[in-house]
C-alpha positions in Angstrom: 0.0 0.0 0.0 1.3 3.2 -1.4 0.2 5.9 1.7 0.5 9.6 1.7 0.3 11.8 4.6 -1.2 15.0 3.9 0.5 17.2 7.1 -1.9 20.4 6.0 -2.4 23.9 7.6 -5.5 24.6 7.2 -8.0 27.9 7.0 -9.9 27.9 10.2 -13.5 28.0 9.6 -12.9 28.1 5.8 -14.1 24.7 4.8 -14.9 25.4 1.1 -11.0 26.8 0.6 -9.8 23.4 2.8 -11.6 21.5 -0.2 -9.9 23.1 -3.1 -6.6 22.6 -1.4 -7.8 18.8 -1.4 -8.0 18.6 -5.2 -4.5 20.0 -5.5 -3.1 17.0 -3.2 -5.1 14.8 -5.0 -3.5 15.5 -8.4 0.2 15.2 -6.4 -1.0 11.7 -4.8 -2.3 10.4 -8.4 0.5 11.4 -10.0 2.6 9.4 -7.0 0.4 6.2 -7.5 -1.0 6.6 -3.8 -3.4 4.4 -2.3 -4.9 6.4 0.3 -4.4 10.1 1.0 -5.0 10.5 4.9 -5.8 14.4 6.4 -5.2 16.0 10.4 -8.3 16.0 12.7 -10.7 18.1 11.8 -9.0 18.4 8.4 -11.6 21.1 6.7 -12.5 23.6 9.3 -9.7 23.5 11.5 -9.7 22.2 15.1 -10.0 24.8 17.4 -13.4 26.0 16.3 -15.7 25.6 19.9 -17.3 28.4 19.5 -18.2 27.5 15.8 -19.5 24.4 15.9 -23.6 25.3 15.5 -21.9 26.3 12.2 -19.9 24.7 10.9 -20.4 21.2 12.1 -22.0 18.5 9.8 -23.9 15.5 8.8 -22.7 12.7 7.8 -24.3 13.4 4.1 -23.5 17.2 4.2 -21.0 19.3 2.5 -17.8 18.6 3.2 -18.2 14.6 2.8 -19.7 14.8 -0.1 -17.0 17.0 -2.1 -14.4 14.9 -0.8 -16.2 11.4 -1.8 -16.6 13.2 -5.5 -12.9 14.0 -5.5 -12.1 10.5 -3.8 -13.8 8.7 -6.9 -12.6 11.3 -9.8 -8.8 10.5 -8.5 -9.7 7.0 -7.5 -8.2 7.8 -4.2 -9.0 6.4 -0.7 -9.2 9.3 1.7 -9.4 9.5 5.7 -10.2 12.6 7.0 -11.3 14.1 10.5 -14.7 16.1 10.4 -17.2 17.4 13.3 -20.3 15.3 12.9 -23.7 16.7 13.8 -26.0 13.4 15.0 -29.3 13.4 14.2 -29.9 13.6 18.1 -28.2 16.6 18.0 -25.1 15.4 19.9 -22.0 16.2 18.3 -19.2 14.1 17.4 -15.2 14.2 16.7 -14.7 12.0 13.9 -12.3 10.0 11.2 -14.2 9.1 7.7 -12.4 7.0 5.0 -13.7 6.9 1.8 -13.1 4.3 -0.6 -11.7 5.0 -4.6 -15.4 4.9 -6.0 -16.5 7.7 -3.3 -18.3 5.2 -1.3 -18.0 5.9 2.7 -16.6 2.8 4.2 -16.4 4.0 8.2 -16.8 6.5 11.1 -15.1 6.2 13.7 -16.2 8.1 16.8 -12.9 9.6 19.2 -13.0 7.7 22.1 -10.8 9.8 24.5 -11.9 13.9 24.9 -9.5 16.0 25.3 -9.4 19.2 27.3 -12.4 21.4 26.0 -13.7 18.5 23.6 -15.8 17.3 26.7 -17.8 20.4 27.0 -18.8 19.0 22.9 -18.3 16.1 21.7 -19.7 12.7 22.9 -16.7 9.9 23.3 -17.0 7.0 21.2 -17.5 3.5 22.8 -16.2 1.6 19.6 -13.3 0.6 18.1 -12.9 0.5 14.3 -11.4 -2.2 12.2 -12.1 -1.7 8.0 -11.4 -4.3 5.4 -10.1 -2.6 2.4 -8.9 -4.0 -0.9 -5.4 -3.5 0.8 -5.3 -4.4 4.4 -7.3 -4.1 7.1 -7.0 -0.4 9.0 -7.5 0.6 12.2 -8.8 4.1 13.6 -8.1 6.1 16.1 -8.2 10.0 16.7 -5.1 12.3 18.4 -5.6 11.7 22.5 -6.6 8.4 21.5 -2.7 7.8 20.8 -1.6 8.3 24.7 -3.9 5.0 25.7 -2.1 1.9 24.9 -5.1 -0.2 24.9 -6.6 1.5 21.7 -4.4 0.4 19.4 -4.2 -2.7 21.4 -7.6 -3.9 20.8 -7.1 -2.4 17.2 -4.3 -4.7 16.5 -6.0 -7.9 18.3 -8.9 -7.1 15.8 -6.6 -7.8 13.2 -5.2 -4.4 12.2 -2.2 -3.9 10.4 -2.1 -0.4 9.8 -3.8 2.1 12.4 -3.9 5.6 11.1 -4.6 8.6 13.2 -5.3 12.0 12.0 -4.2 14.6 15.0 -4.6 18.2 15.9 -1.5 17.6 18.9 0.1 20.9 19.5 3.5 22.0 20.9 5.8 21.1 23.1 4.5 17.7 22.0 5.9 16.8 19.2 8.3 14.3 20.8 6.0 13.0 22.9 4.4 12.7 19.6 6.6 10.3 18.4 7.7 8.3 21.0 4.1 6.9 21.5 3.6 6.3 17.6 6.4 4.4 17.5 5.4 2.8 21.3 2.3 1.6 19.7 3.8 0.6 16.8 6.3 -2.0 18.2 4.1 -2.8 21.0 1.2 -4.6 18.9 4.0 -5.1 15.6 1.7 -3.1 13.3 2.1 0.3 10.9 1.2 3.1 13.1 0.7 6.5 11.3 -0.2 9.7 12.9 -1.4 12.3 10.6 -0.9 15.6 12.5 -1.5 19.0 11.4 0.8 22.4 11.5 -0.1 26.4 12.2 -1.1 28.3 14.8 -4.7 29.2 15.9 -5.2 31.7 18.5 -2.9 30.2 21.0 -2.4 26.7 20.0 0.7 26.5 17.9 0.5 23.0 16.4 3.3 20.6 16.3 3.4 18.8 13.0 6.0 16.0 12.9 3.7 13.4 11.2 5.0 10.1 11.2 4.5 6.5 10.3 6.6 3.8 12.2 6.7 0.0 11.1 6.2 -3.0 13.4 9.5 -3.3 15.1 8.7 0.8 15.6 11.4 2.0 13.2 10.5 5.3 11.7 9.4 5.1 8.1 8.7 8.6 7.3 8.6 11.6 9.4 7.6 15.5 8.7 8.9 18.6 10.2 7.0 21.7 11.8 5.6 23.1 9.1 2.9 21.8 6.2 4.3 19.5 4.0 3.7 15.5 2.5 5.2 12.6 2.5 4.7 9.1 0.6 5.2 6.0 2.9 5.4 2.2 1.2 3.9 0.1 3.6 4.7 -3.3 3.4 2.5 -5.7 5.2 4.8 -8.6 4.9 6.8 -6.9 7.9 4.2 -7.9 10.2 4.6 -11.2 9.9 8.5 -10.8 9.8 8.1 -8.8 13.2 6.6 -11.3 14.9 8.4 -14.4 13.7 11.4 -13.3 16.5 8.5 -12.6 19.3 5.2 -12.4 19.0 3.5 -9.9 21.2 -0.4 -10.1 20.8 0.0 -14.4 20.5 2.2 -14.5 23.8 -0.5 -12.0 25.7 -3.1 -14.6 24.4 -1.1 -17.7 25.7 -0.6 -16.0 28.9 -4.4 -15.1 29.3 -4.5 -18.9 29.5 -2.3 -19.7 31.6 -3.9 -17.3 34.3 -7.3 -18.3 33.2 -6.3 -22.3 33.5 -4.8 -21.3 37.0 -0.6 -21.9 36.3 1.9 -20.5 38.8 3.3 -18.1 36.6 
């Protein structure tokens, strides 16, 4: 799978002009042969909108997702991005949406973790998120998400071999950032990719560094501060290669056993 990390800075509030820059990094990923295109948290409108949301969140069919499933199936591109999703409850969501190459919307998955304000907002997801996709099976999670080992745990025990995060994490993270990517990464012997965002709004000055880390946690790609992309290869054979010197998640499920069965460990 041929990946590109698109590490944007985006308009706040400006979703339309977040759209059109979407094209242009769809004609770069064609042009690259990319699989899937993935976008920061709240890729279109920016992340720290509050304030904003009565306008500018959405539905699930509104706006935003359906110009990017149009350009998703004219590039015959997978995309992931983050969007604020209005329910038809009225409670409002954080979310990651892939789309698929023919513009059909294979998953939501709902953040699970709040961070800071986002619990005065957003409801927290109860679900984790596994998609099969003509490449692989992906996982999802969303920015805080990252700092809880268990997510990509139960991602990876689900049968996940890439988990791919879009993020709005800010400075002086950024190495933070990375250490847990590439924590998560070698702990469950998956591709981890975080998919953070650059700028400054108001007084959150976000930290970029993107990266994507393969299952033994080596970094495979990494971004600097500012906006920028980069193109990953991700072989999945290295999964299996990873785990043919240890084998994390098949140890954890012979010691589950052991306990369960009652042996003096």
């Amino acid at each position: 799978m041929k990946l590109m990390i698109a590490q944007t800075n985006p308009s706040r509030a400006e979703p339309v002009a977040n759209l059109d820059a979407l094209e242009s990094l769809c004609r770069l990923a064609v042009e690259a042969k990319v699989d899937l295109i993935a976008l920061p948290e709240l890729a279109f409108t920016g992340y720290n909108i509050f304030e904003r949301l009565d306008d500018l969140a959405e539905a699930i069919d509104g706006p935003i997702v359906t110009q990017v499933a149009k350009l998703a199936n004219q590039y015959n591109l997978h995309v992931l991005f983050g969007l604020a999703e209005r329910r038809d409850s009225g409670e409002l969501s954080n979310v990651a949406i892939l789309i698929d190459d023919n513009g059909k919307h294979l998953a939501t998955y709902d953040k699970r973790y709040l961070w800071d304000r986002e619990h005065q907002f957003f409801t927290a997801g109860k679900k984790p998120c596994v998609i099969d996709t003509r490449f692989g099976k992906l996982g999802l999670m969303i920015c805080y998400d990252n700092e809880f080992p268990e997510v990509a745990r139960e991602l990876a025990q689900a049968g996940a071999q890439i988990i791919l995060s879009p993020t709005a994490n800010m400075l002086p993270n950024a190495e933070r950032q990375v250490l847990q990517i590439r924590a998560r990464a070698m702990d469950n012997q998956c591709f981890v990719a975080c998919i953070n965002r650059s700028g400054v709004e108001d007084n959150l000055y976000y930290c970029g560094n993107s990266i994507v880390a393969d299952p033994d946690g080596e970094v495979l790609g990494r971004l600097g501060l500012t906006a920028g992309t980069m193109i990953v290869d991700i072989d999945f054979a290295r999964i299996d290669e990873s785990r043919t010197h240890q084998n994390y998640l098949s140890d954890l499920n012979l010691s589950r056993l052991d306990i369960s069965n009652g042996a003096d460990l």
